[in-house]
C-alpha positions in Angstrom: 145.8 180.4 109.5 142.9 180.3 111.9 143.7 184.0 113.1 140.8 185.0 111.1 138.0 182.9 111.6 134.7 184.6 112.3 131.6 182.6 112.9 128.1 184.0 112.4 124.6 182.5 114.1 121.9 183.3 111.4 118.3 183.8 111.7 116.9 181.9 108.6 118.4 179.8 106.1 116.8 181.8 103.7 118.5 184.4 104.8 121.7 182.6 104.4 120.7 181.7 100.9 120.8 185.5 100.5 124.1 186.2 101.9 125.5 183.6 99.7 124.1 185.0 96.5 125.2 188.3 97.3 128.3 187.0 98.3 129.2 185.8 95.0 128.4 188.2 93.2 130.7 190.6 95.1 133.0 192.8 92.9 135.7 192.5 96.0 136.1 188.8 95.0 137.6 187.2 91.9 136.7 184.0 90.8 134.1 183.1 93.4 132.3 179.9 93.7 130.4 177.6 95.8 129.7 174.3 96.2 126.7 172.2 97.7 128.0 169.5 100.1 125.9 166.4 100.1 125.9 164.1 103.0 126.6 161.2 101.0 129.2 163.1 98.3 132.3 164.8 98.3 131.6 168.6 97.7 133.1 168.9 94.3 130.6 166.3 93.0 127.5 168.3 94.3 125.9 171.4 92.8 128.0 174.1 91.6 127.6 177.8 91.4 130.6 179.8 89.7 130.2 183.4 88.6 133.4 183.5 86.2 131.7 180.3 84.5 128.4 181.3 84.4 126.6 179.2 86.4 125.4 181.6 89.0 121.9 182.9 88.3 121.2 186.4 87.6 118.4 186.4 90.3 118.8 185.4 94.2 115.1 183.9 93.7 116.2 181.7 91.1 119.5 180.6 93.0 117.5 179.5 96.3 114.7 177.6 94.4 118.0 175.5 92.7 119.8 175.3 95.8 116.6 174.7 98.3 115.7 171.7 95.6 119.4 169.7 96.1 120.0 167.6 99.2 122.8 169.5 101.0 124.1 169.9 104.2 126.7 172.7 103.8 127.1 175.2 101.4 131.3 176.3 101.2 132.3 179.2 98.6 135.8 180.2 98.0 137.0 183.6 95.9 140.1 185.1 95.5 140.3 188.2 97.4 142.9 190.3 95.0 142.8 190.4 91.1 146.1 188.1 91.2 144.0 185.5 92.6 146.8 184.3 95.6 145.5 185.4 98.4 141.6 183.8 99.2 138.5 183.9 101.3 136.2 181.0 102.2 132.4 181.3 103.7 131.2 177.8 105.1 127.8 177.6 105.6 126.7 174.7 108.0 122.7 173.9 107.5 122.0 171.7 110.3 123.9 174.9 112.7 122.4 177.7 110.4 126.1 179.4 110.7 128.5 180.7 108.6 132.1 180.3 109.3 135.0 183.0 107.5 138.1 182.3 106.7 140.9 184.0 105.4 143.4 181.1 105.4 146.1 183.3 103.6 146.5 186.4 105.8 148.7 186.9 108.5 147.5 190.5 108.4 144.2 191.3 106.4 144.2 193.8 103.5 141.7 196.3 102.9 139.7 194.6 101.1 139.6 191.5 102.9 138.5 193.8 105.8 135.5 194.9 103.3 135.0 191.8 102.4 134.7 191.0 106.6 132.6 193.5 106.9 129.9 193.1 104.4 129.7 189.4 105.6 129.4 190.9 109.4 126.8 193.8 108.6 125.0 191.0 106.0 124.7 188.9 108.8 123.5 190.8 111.4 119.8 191.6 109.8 
């Protein structure tokens, strides 16, 4: 399970507002989504981005002004990582550490698109 888990140092958290927007809104995911984790909350009952039910915004400008606005102190999106939906990705992003943590829980071995998926996240990261 943890044979994939990738953690990334980030400059800005606007940055990492970026990443996430673009993340979701990946066409190598299916069903993505992301939830803001409050302090005081579990993460289902914070704010809730999902691109299947149309709650993402169509702008990345629009997206951090809602997100910088809630009281959060991670950010963790999920997406399936094949069109039958089994097999799944998760980006943490930890605000007080201004890191992202990647997950594949699922793969033993990653497919090819997981590996896309790993590298976007990687070169996304590193600018």
């Amino acid at each position: 399970m943890w044979n994939h888990l990738s953690s990334y140092k980030l400059s800005t958290e606007r940055k990492a507002l970026e990443i996430v927007f673009n993340f979701l809104w990946l066409d190598m995911l299916t069903n993505p989504e992301c939830n803001l984790a409050e302090s005081e909350s579990f993460p289902s009952q914070g704010l809730c981005f999902s691109r299947d039910l149309g709650t993402l915004p169509d702008s990345c400008d629009i997206f951090r002004r809602k997100v910088s606005a809630a009281d959060w102190e991670a950010i963790l999106c999920v997406a399936g990582t094949e069109k039958s939906d089994k097999r799944r990705v998760v980006l943490l992003y930890s605000r007080s550490e201004n890191t992202f943590i990647l997950n594949f829980p699922m793969s033993d071995v990653l497919t090819e698109n997981e590996k896309e998926i790993k590298h976007w996240v990687e070169k996304s990261a590193a600018f």
